[in-house]
N, C-alpha and C positions, 0 to 999 in steps of 0.2 A: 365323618366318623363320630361316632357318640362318645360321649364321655366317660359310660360303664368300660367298654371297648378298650381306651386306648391304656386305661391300668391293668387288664386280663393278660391285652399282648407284653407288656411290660413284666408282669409279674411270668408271664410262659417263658418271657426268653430267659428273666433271670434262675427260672425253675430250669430251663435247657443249658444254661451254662454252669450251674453247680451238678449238674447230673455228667455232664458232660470232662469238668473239672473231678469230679470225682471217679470216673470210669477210665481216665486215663492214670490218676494214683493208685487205681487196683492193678490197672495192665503194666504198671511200672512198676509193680512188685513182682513182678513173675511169677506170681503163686498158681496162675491159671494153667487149666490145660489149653491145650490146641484148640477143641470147639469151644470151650468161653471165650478164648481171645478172639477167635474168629465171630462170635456173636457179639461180642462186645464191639471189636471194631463195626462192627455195622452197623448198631445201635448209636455208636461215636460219631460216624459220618452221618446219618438221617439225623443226631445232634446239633453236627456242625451246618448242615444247609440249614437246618431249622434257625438257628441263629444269623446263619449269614442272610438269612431272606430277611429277616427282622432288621438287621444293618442297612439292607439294602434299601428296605422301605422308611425306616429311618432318615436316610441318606435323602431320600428322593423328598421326602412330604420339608426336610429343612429347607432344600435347593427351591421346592415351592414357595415357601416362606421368603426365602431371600430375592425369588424375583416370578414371582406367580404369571406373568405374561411370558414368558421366555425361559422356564426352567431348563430348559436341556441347557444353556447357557452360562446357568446360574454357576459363580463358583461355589466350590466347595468350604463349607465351614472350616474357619481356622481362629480360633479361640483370640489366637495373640492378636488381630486384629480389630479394630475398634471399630 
């Protein structure tokens, strides 16, 4: 992965979690009708996969990191350990 690349995906997901973070403080005011909320949620969810693919791939390129021959084996990052 190049180097331009991997701050686009960084700055996209952090652009999908404040869009995302913000569309549910609108839907949590109740001000919407029925078709907003119902677009909005939809836009909410193609949000949330968009993020959760970014975690996902996140997830996987660290477990490559922590054991590149054997990643499906790799554990999982966990901070408190040294």
């Amino acid at each position: 992965m190049s180097q331009t690349a991997e701050p686009n995906k960084i700055a996209e997901f952090e652009a999908s979690l404040d869009e995302l973070e913000q569309l549910v403080a609108r839907m949590e005011g109740g001000d919407m009708s029925l078709d907003e909320s119902l677009q909005s949620f939809e836009r909410g969810i193609a949000l949330f996969r968009s993020c959760q693919g970014a975690l996902d791939a996140a997830q996987l390129r660290v477990k490559l990191l922590r054991d590149p021959a054997a990643p499906e084996t790799a554990e999982d990052f966990d901070p408190q350990t040294p």
